[in-house]
N, CA, C and O atoms as CSV, one atom per row, in Angstrom:
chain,resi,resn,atom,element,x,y,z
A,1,UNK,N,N,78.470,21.408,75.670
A,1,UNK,CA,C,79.881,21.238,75.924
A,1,UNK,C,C,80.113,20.088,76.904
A,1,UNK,O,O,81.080,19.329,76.970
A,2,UNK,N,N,79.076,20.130,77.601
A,2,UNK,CA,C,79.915,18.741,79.031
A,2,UNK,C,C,79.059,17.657,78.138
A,2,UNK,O,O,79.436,16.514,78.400
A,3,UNK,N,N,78.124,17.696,77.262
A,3,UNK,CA,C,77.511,16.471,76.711
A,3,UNK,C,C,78.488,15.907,76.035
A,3,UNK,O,O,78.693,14.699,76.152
A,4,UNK,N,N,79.235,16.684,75.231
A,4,UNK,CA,C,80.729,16.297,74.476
A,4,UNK,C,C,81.625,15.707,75.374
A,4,UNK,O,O,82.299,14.722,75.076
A,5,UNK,N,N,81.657,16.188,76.309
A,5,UNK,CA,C,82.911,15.820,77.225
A,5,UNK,C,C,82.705,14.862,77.579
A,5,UNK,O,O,83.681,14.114,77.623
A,6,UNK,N,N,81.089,14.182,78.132
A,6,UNK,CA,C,81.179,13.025,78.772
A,6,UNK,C,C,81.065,11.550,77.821
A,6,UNK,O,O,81.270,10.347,77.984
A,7,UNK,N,N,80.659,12.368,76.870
A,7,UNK,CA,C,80.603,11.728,75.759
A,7,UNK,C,C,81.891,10.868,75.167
A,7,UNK,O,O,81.890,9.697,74.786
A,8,UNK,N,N,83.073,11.883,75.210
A,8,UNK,CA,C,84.303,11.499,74.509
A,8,UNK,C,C,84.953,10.470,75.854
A,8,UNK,O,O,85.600,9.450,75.616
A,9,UNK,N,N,84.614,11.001,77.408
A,9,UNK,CA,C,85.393,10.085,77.967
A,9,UNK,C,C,84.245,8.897,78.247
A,9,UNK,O,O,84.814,8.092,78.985
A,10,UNK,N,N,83.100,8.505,78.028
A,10,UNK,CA,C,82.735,7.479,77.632
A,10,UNK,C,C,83.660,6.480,76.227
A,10,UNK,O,O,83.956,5.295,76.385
A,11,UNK,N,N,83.837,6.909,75.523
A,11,UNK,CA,C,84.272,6.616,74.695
A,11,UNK,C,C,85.820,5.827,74.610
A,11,UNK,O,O,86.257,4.977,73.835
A,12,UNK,N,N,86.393,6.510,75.747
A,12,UNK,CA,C,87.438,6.421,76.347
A,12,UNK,C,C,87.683,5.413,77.181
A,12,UNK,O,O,88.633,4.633,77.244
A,13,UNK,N,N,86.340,5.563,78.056
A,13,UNK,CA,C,86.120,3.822,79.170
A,13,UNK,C,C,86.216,3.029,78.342
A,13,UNK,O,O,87.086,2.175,78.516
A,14,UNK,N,N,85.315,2.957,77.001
A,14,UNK,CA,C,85.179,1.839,76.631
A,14,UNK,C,C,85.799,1.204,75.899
A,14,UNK,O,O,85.735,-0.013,75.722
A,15,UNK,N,N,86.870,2.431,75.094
A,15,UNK,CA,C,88.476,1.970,74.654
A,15,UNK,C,C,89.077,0.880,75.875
A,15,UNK,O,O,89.229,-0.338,75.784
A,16,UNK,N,N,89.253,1.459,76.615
A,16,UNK,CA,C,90.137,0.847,78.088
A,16,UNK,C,C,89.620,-0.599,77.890
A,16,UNK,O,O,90.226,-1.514,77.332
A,17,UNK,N,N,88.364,-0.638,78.460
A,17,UNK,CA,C,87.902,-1.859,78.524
A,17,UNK,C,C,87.745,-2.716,77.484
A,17,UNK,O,O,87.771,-3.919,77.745
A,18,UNK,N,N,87.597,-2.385,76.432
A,18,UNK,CA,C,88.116,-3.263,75.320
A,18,UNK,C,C,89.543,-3.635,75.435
A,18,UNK,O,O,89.738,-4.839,75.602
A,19,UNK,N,N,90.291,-3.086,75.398
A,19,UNK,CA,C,91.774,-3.009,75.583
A,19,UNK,C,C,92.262,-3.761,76.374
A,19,UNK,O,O,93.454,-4.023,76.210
A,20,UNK,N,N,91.591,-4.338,77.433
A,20,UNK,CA,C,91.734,-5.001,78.381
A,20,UNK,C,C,91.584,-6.418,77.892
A,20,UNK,O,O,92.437,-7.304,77.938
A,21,UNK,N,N,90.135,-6.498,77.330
A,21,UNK,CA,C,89.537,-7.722,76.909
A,21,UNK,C,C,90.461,-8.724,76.034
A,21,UNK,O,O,91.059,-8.043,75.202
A,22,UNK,N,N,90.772,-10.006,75.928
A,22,UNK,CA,C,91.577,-10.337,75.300
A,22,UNK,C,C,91.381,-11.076,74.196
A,22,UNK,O,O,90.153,-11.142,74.241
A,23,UNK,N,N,91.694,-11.694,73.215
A,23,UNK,CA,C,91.337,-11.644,71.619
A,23,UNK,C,C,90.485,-13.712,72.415
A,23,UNK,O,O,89.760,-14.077,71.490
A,24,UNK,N,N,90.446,-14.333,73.055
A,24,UNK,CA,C,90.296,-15.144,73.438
A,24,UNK,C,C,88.822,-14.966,73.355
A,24,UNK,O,O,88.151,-15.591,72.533
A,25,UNK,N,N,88.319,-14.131,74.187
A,25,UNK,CA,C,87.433,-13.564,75.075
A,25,UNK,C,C,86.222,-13.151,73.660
A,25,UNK,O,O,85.042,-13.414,73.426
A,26,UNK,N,N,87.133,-12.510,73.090
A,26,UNK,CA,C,85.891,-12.359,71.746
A,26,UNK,C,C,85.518,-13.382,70.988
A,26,UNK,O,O,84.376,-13.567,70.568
A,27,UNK,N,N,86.302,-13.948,70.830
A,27,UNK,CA,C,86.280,-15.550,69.529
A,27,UNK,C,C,85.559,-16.519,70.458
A,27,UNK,O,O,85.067,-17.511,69.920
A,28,UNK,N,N,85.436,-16.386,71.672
A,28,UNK,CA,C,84.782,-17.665,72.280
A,28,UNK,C,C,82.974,-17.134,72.411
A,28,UNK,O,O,82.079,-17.977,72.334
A,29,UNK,N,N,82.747,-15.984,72.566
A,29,UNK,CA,C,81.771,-15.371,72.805
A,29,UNK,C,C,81.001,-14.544,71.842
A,29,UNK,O,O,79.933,-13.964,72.035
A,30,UNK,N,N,81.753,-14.594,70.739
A,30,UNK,CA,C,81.580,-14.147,69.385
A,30,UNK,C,C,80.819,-12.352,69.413
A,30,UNK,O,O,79.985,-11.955,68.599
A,31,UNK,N,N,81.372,-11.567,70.518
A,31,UNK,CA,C,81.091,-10.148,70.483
A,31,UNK,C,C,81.104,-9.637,69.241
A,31,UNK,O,O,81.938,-9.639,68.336
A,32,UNK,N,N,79.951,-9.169,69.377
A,32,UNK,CA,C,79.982,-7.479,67.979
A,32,UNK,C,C,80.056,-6.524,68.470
A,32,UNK,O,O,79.839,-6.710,69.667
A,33,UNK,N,N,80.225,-5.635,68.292
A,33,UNK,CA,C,80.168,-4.036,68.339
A,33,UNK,C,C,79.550,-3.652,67.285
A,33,UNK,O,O,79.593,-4.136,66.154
A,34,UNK,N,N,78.674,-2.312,67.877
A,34,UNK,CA,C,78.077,-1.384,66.622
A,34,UNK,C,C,79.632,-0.680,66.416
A,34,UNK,O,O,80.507,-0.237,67.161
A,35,UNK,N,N,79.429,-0.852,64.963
A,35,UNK,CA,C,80.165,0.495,63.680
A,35,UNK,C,C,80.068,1.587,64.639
A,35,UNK,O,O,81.207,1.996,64.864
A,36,UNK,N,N,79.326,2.134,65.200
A,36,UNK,CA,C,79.558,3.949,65.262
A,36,UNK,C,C,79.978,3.812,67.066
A,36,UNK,O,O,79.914,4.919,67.601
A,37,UNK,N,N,80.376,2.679,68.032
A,37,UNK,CA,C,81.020,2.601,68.511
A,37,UNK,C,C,82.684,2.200,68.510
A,37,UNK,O,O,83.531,2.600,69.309
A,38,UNK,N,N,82.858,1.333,67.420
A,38,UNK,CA,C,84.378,1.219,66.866
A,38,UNK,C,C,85.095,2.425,66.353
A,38,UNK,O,O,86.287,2.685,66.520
A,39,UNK,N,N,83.810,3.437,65.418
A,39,UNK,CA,C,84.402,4.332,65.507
A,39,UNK,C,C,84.490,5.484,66.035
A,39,UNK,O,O,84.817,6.470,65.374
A,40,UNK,N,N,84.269,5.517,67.039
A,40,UNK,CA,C,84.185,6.391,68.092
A,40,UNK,C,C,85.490,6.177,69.181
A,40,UNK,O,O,86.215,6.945,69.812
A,41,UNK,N,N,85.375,4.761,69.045
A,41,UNK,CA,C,86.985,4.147,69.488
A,41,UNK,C,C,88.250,4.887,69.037
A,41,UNK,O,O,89.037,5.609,69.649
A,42,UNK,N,N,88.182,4.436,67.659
A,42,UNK,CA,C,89.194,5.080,66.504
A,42,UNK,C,C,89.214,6.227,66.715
A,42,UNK,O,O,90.256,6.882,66.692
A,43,UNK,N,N,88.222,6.646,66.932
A,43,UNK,CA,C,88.752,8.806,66.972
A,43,UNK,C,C,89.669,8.828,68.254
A,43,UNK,O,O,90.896,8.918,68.281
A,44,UNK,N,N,88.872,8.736,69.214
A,44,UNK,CA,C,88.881,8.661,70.896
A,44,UNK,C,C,91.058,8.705,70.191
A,44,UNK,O,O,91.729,9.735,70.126
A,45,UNK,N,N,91.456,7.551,69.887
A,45,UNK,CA,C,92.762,6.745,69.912
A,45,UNK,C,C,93.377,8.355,69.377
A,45,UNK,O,O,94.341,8.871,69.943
A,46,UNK,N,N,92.752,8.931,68.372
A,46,UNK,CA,C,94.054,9.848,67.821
A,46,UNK,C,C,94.751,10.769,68.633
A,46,UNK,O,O,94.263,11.283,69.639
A,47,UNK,N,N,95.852,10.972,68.219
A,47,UNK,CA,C,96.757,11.895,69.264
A,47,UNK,C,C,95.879,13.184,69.530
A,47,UNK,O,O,94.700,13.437,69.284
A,48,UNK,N,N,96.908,13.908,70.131
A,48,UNK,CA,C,96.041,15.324,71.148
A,48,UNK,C,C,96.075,16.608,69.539
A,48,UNK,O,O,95.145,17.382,69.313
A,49,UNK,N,N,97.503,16.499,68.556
A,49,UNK,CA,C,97.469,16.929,67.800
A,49,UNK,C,C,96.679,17.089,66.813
A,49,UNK,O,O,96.815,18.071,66.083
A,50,UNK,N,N,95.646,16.108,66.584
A,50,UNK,CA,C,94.467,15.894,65.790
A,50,UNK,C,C,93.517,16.472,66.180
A,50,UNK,O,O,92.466,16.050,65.697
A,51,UNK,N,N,93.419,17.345,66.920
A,51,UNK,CA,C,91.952,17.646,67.751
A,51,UNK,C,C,91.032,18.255,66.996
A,51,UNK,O,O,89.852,18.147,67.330
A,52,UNK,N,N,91.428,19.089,65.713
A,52,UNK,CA,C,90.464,19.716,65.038
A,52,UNK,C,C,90.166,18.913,63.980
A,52,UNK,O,O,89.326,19.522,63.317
A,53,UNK,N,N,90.437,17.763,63.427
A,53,UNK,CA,C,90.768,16.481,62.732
A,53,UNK,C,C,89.283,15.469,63.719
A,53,UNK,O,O,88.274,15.004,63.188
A,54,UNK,N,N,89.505,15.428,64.604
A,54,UNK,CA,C,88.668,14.288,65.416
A,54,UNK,C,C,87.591,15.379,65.407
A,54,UNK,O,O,86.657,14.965,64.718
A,55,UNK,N,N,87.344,16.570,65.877
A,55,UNK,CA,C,85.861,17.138,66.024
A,55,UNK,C,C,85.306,17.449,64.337
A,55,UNK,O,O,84.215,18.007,64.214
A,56,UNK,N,N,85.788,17.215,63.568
A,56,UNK,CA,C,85.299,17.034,62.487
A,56,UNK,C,C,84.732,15.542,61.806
A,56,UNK,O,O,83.681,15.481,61.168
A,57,UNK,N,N,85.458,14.582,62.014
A,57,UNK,CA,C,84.848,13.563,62.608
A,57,UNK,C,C,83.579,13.368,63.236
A,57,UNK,O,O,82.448,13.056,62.861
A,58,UNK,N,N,84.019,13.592,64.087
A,58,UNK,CA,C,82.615,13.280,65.597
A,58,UNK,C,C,81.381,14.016,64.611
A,58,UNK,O,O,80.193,13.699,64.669
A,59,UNK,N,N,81.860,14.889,63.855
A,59,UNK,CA,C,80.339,15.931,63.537
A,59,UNK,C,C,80.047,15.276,62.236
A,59,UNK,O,O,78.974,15.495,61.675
A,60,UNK,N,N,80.703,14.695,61.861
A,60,UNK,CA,C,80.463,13.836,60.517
A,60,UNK,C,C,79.624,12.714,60.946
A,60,UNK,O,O,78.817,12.334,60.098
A,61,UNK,N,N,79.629,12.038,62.178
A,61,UNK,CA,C,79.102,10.615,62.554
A,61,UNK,C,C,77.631,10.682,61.860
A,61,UNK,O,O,76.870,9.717,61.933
C-alpha cells in the first residue's frame, strides 16, 4: 500500500516538473521519455472520479 502511494506521488512530481519544463527546453535538448513513464503521467492527470478506472490501469502496466 505505501509502495503504491509513493509510487503514484512520484508520478505526480514528475507530472509537475514536466509541466514546468517548457516546449523550448525539449526541442533544444531533444528529451525522451520512457512510454511507461508518459503513461503513468496520463493516469496520475485523471480526475479523483476515475479512481477505480486508473487502478485498473496501473495493474494493466
Amino acid at each position: 500500500m505505501e509502495r503504491m502511494k509513493r509510487k503514484e506521488e512520484e508520478f505526480l512530481c514528475r507530472g509537475h516538473i514536466l509541466n514546468a519544463l517548457s516546449s523550448p527546453i525539449y526541442t533544444t535538448h531533444q528529451i525522451t521519455l520512457p512510454v511507461e513513464f508518459l503513461v503513468g503521467v496520463i493516469i496520475a492527470c485523471l480526475p479523483k472520479s476515475w479512481n477505480g478506472y486508473k487502478k485498473k490501469l496501473k495493474h494493466d502496466e
